[in-house]
N, C-alpha and C positions, 0 to 999 in steps of 0.2 A: 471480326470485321470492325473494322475502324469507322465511325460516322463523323462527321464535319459538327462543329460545335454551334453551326446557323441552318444547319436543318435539323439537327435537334432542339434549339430552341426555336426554333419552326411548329416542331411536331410540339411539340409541350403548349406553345401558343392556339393552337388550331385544335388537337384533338380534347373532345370533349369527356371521355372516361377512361380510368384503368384500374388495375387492378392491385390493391396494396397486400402486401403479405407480411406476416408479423407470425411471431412465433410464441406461444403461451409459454409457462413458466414452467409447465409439466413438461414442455416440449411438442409438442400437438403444431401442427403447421393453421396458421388463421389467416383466410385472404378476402377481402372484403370489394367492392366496385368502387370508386371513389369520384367523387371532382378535384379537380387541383389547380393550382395557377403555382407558375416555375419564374426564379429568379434568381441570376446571379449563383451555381450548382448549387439552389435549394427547391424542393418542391412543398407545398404549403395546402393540406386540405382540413378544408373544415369538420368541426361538429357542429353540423348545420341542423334548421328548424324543420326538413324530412323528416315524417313518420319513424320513432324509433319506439322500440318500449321502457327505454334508458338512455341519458349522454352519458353514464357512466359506462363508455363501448370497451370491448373486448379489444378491441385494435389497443387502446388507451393505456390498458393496463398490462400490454404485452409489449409495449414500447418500454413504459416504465419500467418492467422488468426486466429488461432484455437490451433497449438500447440501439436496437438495431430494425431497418427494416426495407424492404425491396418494393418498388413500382413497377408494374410490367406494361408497357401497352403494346396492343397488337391489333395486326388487323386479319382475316379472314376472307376467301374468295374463293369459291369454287375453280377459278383457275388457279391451281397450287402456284404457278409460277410467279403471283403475284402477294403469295405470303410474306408474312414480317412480323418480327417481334422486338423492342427494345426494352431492356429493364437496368432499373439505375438501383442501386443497391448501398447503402450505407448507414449510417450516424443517425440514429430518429429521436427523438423529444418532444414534451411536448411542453408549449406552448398556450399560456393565460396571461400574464403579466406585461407582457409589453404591448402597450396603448396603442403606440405609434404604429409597431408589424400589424396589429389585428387590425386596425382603421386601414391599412395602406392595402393588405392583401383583400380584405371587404370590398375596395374599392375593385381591383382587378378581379375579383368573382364574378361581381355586378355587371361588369363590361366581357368578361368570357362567358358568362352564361345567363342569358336574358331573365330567367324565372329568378334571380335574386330579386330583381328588381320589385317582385309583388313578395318573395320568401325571403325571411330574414338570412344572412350568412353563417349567422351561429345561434344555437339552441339556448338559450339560457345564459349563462358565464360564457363569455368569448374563448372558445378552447381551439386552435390548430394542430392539430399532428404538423411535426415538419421534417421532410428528411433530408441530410445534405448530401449527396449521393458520393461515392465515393471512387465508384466502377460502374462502367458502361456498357453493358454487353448487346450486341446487336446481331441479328440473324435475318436473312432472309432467304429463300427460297432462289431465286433469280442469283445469289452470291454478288451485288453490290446494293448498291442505296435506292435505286431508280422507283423499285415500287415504295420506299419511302415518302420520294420526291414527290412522288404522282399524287399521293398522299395528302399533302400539304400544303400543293399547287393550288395557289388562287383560283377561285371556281367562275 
């Protein structure tokens, strides 16, 4: 299924978590909950100042190794017809070094997700996961975009 390139940056603007997958070096599947803010087919999430017991994360070093890695978001409803899932799949790296991405994407965290504003965006050394996605695959239950739309309908 095909989705429109303005309700998926719709849903990317609006929905607040999903789900990153990365793949370890052994081959072991690793999929993590994430926040993100989307730009221009890139998605950008932090190593932010939440509870961890390490920023040296498992996502991190399975990027580095690997290269690659999938977003998934989906939504759930007890009315099945109103399921959905979309996941963007591609190119992952990551990201320390450029002053300007980490200040700019800080800035859109801050304004997609209120708790930056008291929590810092990043843990220590300014680090992003960033994935440029490559393929888009989309699924829904109903077979078009509608419970998307409903989705990310102005409330």
């Amino acid at each position: 299924m095909k989705i429109d390139p303005d309700i998926l940056y719709a849903l990317l603007e609006r929905w607040p978590v999903a789900r990153l997958a990365t793949v370890a070096p052994d081959g072991r599947p690793h999929l993590v909950p994430v926040v993100f803010v989307a730009e221009a087919g890139v998605v950008f999430s932090p190593v932010d100042a939440k509870r961890k017991s390490s920023t040296a994360l498992a996502r991190l070093r399975n990027v580095e190794a690997r290269g690659r890695g999938s977003l998934l978001i989906d939504h759930y409803d007890a009315d099945w017809s109103r399921l959905w899932w979309v996941r963007l799949d591609g190119v992952a790296r990551v990201e320390q070094d450029d002053a300007a991405l980490l200040d700019r994407v800080a800035r859109r965290l801050r304004a997609k997700y209120p708790q930056y504003r008291s929590l810092e965006p990043y843990a220590g050394t300014p680090t992003l996961l960033v994935l440029r996605w490559e393929r888009v695959r989309v699924w829904t239950q109903s077979g078009d975009t509608a419970p998307i739309l409903r989705a990310v309908a102005p409330q």
